[in-house]
C-alpha positions in Angstrom: 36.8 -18.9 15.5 38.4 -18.8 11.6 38.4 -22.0 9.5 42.3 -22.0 10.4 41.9 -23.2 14.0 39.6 -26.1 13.5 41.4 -29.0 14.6 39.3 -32.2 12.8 38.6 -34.9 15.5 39.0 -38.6 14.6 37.3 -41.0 16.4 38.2 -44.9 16.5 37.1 -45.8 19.7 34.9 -48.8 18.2 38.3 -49.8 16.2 41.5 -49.4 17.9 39.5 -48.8 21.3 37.9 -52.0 20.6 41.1 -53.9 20.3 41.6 -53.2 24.3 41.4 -56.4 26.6 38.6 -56.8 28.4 37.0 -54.7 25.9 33.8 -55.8 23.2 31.4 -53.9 21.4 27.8 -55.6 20.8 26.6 -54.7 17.4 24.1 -52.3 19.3 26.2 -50.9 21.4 28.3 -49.8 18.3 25.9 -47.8 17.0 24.7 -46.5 20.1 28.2 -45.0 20.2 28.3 -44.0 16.9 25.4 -41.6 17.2 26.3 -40.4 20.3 30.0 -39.0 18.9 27.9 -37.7 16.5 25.6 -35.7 18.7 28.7 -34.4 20.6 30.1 -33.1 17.3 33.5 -35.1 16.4 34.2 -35.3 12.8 34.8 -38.8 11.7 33.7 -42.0 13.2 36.1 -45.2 12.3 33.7 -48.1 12.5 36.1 -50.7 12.2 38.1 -53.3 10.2 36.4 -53.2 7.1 38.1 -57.3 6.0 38.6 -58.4 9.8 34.7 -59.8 10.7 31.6 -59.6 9.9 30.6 -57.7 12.7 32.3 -54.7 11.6 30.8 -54.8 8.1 27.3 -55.3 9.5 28.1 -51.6 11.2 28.5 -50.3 8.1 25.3 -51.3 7.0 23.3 -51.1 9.9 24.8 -47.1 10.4 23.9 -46.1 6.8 20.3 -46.3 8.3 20.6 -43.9 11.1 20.7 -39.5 10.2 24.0 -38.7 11.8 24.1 -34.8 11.9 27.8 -34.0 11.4 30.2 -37.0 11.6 31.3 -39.1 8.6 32.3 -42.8 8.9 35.5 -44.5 7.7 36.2 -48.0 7.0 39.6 -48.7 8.3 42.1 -51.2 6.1 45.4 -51.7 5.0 47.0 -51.4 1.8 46.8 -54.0 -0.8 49.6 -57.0 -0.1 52.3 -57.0 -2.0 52.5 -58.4 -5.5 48.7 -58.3 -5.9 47.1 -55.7 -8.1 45.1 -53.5 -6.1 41.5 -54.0 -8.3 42.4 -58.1 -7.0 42.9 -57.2 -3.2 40.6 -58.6 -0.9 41.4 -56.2 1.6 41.1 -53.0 -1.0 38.0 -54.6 -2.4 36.2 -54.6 1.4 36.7 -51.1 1.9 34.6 -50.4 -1.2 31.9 -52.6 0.1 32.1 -51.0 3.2 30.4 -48.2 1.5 31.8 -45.6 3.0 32.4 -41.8 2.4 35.7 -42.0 4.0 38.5 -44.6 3.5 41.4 -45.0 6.3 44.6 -47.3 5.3 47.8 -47.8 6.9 50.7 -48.3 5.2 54.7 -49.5 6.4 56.9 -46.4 6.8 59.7 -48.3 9.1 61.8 -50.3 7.1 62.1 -52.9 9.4 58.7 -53.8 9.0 58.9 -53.4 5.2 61.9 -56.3 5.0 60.8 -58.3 8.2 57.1 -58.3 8.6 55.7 -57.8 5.1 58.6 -59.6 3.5 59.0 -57.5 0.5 60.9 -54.7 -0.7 61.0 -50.9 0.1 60.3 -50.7 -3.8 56.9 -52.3 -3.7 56.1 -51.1 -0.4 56.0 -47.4 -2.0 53.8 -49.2 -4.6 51.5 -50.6 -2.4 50.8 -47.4 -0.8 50.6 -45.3 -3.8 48.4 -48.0 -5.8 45.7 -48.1 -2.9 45.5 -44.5 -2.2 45.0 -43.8 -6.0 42.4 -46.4 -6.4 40.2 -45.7 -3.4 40.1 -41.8 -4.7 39.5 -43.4 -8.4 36.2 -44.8 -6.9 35.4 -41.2 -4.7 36.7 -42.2 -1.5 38.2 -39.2 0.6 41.8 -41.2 1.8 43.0 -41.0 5.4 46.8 -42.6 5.3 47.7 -43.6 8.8 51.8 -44.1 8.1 52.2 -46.3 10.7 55.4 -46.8 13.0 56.3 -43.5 11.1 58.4 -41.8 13.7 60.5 -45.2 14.7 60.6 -45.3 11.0 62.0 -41.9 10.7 64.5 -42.3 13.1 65.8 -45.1 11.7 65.7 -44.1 8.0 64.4 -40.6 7.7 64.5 -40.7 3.8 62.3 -43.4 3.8 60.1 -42.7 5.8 59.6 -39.8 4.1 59.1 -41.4 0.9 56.6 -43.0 2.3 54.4 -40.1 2.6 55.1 -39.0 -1.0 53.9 -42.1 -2.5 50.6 -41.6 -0.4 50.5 -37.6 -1.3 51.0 -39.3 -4.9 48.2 -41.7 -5.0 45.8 -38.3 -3.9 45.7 -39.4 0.0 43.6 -36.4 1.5 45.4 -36.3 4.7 48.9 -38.1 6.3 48.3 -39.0 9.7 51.8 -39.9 11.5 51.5 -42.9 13.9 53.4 -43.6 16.8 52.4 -47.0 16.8 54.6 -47.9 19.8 53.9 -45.3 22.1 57.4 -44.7 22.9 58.1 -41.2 21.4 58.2 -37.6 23.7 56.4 -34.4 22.9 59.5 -33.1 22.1 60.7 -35.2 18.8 56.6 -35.6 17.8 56.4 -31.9 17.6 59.8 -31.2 15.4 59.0 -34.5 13.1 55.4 -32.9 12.7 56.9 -29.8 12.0 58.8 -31.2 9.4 56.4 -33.0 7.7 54.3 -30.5 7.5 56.7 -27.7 6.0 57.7 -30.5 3.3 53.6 -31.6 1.9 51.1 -29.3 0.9 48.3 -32.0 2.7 46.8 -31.9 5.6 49.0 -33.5 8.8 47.2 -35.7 11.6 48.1 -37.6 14.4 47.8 -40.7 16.2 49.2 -41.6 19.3 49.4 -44.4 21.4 50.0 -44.4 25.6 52.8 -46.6 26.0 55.5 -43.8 27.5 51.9 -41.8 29.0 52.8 -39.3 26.6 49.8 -39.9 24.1 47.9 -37.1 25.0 50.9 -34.9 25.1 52.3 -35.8 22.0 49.2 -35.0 20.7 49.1 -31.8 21.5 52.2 -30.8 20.5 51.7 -32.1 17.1 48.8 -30.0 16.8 51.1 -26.5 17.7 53.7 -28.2 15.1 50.6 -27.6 12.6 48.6 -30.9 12.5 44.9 -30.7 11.8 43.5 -34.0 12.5 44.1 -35.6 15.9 42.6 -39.4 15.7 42.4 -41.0 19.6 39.5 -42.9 21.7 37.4 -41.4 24.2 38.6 -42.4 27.5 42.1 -43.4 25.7 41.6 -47.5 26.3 42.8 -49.3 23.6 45.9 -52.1 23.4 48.3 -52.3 25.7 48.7 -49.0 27.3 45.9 -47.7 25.4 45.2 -44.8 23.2 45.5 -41.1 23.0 42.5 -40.2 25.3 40.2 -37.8 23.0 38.4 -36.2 25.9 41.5 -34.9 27.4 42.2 -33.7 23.7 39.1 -32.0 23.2 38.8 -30.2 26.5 42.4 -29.5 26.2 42.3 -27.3 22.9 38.6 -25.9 23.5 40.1 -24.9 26.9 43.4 -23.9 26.5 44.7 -22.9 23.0 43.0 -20.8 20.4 41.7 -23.8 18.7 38.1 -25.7 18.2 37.3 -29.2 17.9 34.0 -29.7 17.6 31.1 -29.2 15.6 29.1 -26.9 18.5 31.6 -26.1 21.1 28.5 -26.1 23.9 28.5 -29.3 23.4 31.4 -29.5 25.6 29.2 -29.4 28.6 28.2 -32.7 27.6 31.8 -34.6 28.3 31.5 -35.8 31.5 28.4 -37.8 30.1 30.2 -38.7 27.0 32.9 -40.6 28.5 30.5 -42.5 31.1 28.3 -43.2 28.0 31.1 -45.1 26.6 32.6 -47.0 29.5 28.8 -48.1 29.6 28.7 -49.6 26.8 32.0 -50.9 26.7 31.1 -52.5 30.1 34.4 -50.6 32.3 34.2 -49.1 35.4 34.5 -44.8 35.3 38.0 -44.2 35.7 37.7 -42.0 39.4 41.4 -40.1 38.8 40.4 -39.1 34.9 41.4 -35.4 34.5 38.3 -33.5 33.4 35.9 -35.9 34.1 36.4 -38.3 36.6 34.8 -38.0 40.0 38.3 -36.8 42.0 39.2 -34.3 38.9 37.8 -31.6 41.2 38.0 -33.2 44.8 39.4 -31.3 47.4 40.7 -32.5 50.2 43.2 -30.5 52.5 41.9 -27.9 54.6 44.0 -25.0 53.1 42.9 -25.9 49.4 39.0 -25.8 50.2 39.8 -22.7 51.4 41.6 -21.0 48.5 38.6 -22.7 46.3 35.7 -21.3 48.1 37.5 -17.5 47.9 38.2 -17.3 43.8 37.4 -20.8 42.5 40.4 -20.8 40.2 43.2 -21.1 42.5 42.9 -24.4 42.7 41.5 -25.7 39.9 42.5 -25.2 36.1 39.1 -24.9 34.7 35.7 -24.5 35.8 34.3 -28.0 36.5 30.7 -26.9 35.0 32.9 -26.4 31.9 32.9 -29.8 31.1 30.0 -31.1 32.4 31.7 -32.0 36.2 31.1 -30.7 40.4 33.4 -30.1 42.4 33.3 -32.1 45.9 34.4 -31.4 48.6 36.4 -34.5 50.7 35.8 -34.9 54.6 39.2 -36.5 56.1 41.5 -36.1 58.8 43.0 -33.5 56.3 40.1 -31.4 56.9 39.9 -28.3 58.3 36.7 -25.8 59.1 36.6 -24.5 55.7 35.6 -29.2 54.5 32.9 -28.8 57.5 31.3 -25.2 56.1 31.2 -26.3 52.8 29.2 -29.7 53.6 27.0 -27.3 55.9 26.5 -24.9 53.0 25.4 -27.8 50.7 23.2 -28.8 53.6 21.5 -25.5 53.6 23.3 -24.7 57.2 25.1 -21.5 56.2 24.1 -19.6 58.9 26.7 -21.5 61.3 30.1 -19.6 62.0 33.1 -21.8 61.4 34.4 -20.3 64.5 31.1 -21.6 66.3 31.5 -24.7 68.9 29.2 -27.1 66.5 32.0 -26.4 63.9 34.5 -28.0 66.4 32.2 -30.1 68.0 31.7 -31.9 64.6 35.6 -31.8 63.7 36.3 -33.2 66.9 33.5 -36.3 66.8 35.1 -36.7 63.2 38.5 -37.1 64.1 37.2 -40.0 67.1 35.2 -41.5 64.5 38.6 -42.0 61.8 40.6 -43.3 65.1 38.2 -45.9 65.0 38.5 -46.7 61.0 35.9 -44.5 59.4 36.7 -42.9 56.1 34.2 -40.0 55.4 35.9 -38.7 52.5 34.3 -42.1 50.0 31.6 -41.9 52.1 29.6 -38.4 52.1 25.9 -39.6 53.5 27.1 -40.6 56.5 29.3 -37.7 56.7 26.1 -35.8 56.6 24.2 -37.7 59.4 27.0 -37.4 61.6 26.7 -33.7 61.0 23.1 -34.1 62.1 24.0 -36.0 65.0 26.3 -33.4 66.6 23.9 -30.6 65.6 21.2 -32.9 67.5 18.7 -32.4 63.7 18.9 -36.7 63.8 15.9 -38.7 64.4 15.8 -42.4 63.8 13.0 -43.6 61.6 13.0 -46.9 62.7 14.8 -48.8 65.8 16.1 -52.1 65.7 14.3 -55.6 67.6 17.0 -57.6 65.8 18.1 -59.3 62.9 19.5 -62.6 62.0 21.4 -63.8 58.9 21.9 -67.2 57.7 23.9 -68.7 54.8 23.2 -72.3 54.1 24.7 -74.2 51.5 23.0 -78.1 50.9 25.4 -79.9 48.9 28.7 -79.4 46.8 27.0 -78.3 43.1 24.2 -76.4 45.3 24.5 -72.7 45.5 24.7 -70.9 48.6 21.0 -69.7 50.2 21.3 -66.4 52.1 18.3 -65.4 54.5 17.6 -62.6 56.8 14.9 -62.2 59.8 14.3 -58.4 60.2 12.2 -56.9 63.8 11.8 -53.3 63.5 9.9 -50.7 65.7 8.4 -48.1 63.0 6.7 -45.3 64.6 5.2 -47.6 67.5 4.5 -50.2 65.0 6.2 -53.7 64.7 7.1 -54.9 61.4 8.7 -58.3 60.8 10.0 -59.2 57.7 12.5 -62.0 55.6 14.9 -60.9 52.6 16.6 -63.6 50.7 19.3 -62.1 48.4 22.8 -63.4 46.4 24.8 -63.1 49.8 24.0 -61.9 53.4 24.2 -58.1 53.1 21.7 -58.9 49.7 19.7 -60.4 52.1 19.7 -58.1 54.7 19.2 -55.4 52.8 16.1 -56.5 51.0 14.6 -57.9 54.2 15.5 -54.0 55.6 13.5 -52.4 52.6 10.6 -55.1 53.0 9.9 -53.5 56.3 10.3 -50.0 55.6 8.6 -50.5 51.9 4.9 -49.8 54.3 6.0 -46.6 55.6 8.2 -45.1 53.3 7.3 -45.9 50.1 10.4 -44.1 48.6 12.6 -46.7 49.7 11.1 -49.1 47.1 13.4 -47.0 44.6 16.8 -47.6 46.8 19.2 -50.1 45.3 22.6 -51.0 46.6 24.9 -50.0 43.6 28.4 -50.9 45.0 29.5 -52.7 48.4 33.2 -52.6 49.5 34.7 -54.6 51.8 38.4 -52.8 53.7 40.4 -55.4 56.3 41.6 -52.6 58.9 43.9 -54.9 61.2 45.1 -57.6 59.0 47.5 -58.8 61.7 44.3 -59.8 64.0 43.1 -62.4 61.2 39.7 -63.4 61.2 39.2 -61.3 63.8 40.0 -57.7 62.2 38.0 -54.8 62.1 36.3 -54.3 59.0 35.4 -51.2 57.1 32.5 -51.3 54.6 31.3 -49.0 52.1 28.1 -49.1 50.6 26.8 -46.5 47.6 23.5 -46.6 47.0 21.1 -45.1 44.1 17.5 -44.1 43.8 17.8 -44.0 39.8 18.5 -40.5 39.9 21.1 -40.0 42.6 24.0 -42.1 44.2 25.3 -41.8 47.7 27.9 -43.4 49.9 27.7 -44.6 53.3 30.4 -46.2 55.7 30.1 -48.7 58.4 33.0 -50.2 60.8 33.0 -53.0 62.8 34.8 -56.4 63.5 32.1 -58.3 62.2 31.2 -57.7 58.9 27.7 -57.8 59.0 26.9 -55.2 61.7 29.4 -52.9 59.3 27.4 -53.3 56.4 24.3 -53.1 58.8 25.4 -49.6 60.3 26.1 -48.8 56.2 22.7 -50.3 55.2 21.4 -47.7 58.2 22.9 -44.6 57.5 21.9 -45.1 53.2 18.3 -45.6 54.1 17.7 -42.9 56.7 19.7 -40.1 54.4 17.4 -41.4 51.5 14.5 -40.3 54.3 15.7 -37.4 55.4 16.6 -35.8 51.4 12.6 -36.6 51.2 11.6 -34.1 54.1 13.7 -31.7 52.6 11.9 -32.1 49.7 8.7 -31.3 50.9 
C-alpha cells in the first residue's frame, strides 16, 4: 500500500465523545482508552480541552508516562479571543502547558458566528486564526485547524470562509480539517466543497463530521474520495446530540472497501469488534446490538431463504467476512425459520449427520412453531433453543428435579429496603438438597438459592452469573394477569448465553429461564469431557 493511500485517523472520542450525555470518563479510564487506540494503530489521540478542567490536563500528564507505540496526542483549544495578543491568551497559553506534540484549534469560518457569537469583526477573526496557528508552530507544535461550521459557512459566504483557511495555511497550520459542526450537510455538497478546498491549498485536507442528518459517516467517506487525508470521529460515533462520525465504521469501511489504509498494522483490524466493546465499557453504555460491523445482529440471519444462500457461498448475504473484523455470524431461530436455521444450530451442535429432509428436522420445526404460539422467542434466546433441540431428539436428561420452591418479598417499614428470600427442595441424583438464597429481588433470590444447591454437585455452576434479565408483557389487555415472557443471559466469565421462559406468573418464567441456563451450562461441560 504506497504512502499516497494512507488515510490519517483522528481520534477524539475522550473529547468530543466525551461531551455525549450520559457519557464521563474517569481519569483511568482515559488512559486506559488512550493506549488501547494506540495498540489498534490510529494516529492521533485528542485528550481533551486543554483550558476546560483539570481533569483533562492531568491526562496530559498522567499519558506522557505511558510508551504509546504509534499514536501522538493533541491538546484540543480554540484560538486566542479577540483583541488579546496571542503570547497573553489563557487559552493559547494551556495548550503549551499541555505539552503536547500536537496542537488542535478551531477557529470561526461562518460569519454569523464571527458577528453574533464572538462579537467581533471578520477582520480580527482572520487575525485570531492566523496569530495562534503561527505561534503554536513558533513553539514546535504540529497545528491541526478544525474550521469549524465551515460548510454552513461556505454556503453562506464562500469567500470567507475560504479566507478563513488562508489565514490558517498562513500562520503554518499543518492540516485544515472542515467541520460540519451541525450535522446537517449530504455526501453530495461535503465531497464537492472538499474537492474544492483541496484543489485551492497545497495542505493537507481533513474531516470532521457530526451525525445530526445520519450522514456523518457518509460524508466522511466522500470527503476522503474528494482527497482528504485525515478523517477525525469517535469510536462507536457517540458524542453530542446525534453524536459523531462513528470511526469504526470509517476504518472498516476504507480497509474494506477502497484502495485505502487507516491504520498502523492493518491486522489489527481483527481486533474491532473488541475495540468498540472496550470503549462502551469504559464509557459505561450498553453495546449498540444493530451496529454495522460489530454489533451482535451485523451478521444475524434470520429468514429461512437467507441462511440458506449464506451457508452455500458466505458472501451472498453478507458484505464482508465477519472474522474480518473481529465478529460470528449467528444464526436466528424464529417463526421465520426454515430447515436450513434448524441444520445450522445442529451443525454447531456437532449433529451434522441429520438430513434436513429427516422427520427430527420437522419434528423440531414443528414443536418450535407450538412453542412461539405460546410466546417463546428463540431467536434472543439460543440455549434454550438448543435444549429444545435435545428434547425432540430425546439427548435431554434433567440434572435435578424440582420438590418446590417458595419466594418471599418482605418489606418492614417505609425507609426499609425490600428483603427477597427463596426456599429451594431439589432431588439431585437420588439425593435431597435444601437450600435458601437471599438476593436484590425474587429471581436474585431464587437464583442464588438454585446455585446453592447445585454448587455440591456441580461445582461449575459456582462460575454462572445472571448477566441480564428481561421482563416482555405478552397480553397487556389481561392486566395483572398477562402472560409474561422472560429472558435471562447468563455468563460463566468466558461465555454468555440466553435462555427464555413464558408463563403468566412471573416467577415460574424466570424459573423455567433459570432451568434451561443452568442445565445448558451442564450439558457444554459433558461435552467437554
Amino acid at each position: 500500500m504506497s504512502a499516497e493511500n494512507k488515510v490519517f485517523i483522528y481520534d477524539t472520542t475522550l473529547r468530543d465523545g466525551a461531551q455525549a450525555e450520559g457519557v464521563t470518563f474517569s481519569p483511568v479510564a482515559k488512559i486506559h482508552v488512550a493506549k488501547m487506540l494506540d495498540t489498534f494503530g490510529v494516529d492521533y489521540i485528542e485528550g481533551g480541552f486543554a483550558a476546560s478542567n483539570p481533569k483533562d490536563m492531568a491526562f496530559f500528564k498522567a499519558i506522557k508516562k505511558e510508551k504509546l507505540q504509534h499514536a501522538k496526542i493533541a491538546a484540543f483549544g480554540s484560538t486566542r479571543r479577540a483583541n488579546v495578543k496571542v503570547e497573553e491568551d489563557k487559552g493559547t497559553a494551556a495548550l503549551l502547558e499541555a505539552d503536547t506534540e500536537v496542537c488542535t484549534i478551531f477557529g470561526k469560518s461562518w460569519l454569523l458566528h464571527v458577528t453574533e457569537v464572538l462579537k467581533t469583526t471578520p477582520e480580527e477573526n482572520l487575525a485570531m486564526i492566523e496569530d495562534t496557528c503561527r505561534y503554536l508552530k513558533e513553539n514546535g507544535k504540529e497545528v491541526v485547524y478544525d474550521a469549524e461550521h465551515f460548510f454552513d459557512g461556505y454556503k453562506d459566504s464562500p469567500d470567507y470562509a475560504l479566507q478563513s483557511l488562508e489565514a490558517a495555511v498562513k500562520g503554518g497550520a499543518d492540516c485544515l480539517v472542515l467541520c460540519d459542526t451541525n450535522g446537517g450537510c449530504l455526501p453530495h455538497e461535503v465531497f464537492e466543497v472538499t474537492a474544492l478546498v483541496r484543489s485551492t491549498f497545497g495542505v493537507a485536507v481533513g474531516i470532521h463530521t457530526h451525525n445530526d442528518s445520519e450522514t456523518a459517516v457518509a460524508n466522511a467517506m466522500e470527503s476522503v474520495r474528494a482527497g482528504a487525508v485525515h478523517v477525525q470521529g469517535v469510536i462507536n460515533g457517540f458524542g453530542e446530540r446525534c453524536g459523531n462520525c462513528n470511526l469504526v465504521s470509517v476504518v472498516a469501511n476504507l480497509n474494506l472497501k477502497t484502495d485505502k489504509t487507516c491504520l498502523a498494522d492493518p491486522g489489527q483490524l481483527k481486533n474491532l469488534k473488541s475495540v468498540s466493546q472496550f470503549v462502551n465499557e469504559q464509557a459505561n453504555l450498553r453495546d449498540n446490538q444493530r451496529a454495522a460491523f460489530v454489533g451482535e445482529s451485523a451478521f444475524a440471519h434470520k429468514a429461512g431463504m437467507h441462511v440458506d444462500g449464506v451457508r452455500k457461498v458466505s458472501h451472498s448475504f453478507e458484505h464482508v467476512p465477519p472474522d474480518a473484523v473481529g465478529n460470528d455470524r449467528r444464526i436466528l431461530i424464529s417463526e421465520l425459520s426454515g430447515a436450513s436455521n434448524v441444520m445450522e444450530k445442529l451443525i454447531e451442535m456437532g449433529l451434522d449427520n441429520i438430513d434436513r429432509k429427516s422427520p427430527e428436522v420437522r419434528d423440531i420445526l414443528k414443536t418450535m412453531e407450538k412453542q412461539e404460539r405460546s410466546g417463546y422467542v428463540y431467536e434472543s434466546a439460543d440455549a434454550s433453543f438448543k435444549m429444545l433441540i435435545k428434547k425432540v431428539l430425546k439427548h435431554h436428561k434433567s440434572f435435578f428435579e424440582l420438590e418446590g420452591f417458595r419466594v418471599m418479598v418482605e418489606k418492614r417499614g417505609k425507609n426499609e429496603p425490600c428483603i427477597s428470600e427463596a426456599t429451594l427442595k431439589l432431588n439431585v441424583n437420588g439425593k435431597r438438597a435444601f437450600t435458601v438464597g437471599e438476593g436484590d429481588g425474587p429471581v436474585d433470590a431464587l437464583n442464588m438459592a438454585l446455585r446453592h444447591a447445585l454448587q455440591e454437585f456441580y461445582p461449575s455452576i459456582k462460575d454462572v452469573h445472571l448477566a441480564d434479565y428481561r421482563v416482555s408483557i405478552l397480553d397487556p389487555e389481561e392486566a395483572t394477569a398477562a402472560k409474561t415472557r422472560v429472558v435471562i443471559e447468563s455468563s460463566d466469565g468466558e461465555n454468555s448465553w440466553s435462555t427464555v421462559g413464558v408463563s403468566e406468573n412471573i416467577i415460574e418464567a424466570s424459573w423455567e429461564a433459570l432451568v434451561d441456563g443452568v442445565e445448558y451450562k451442564l450439558f457444554l461441560n459433558e461435552e467437554d469431557r
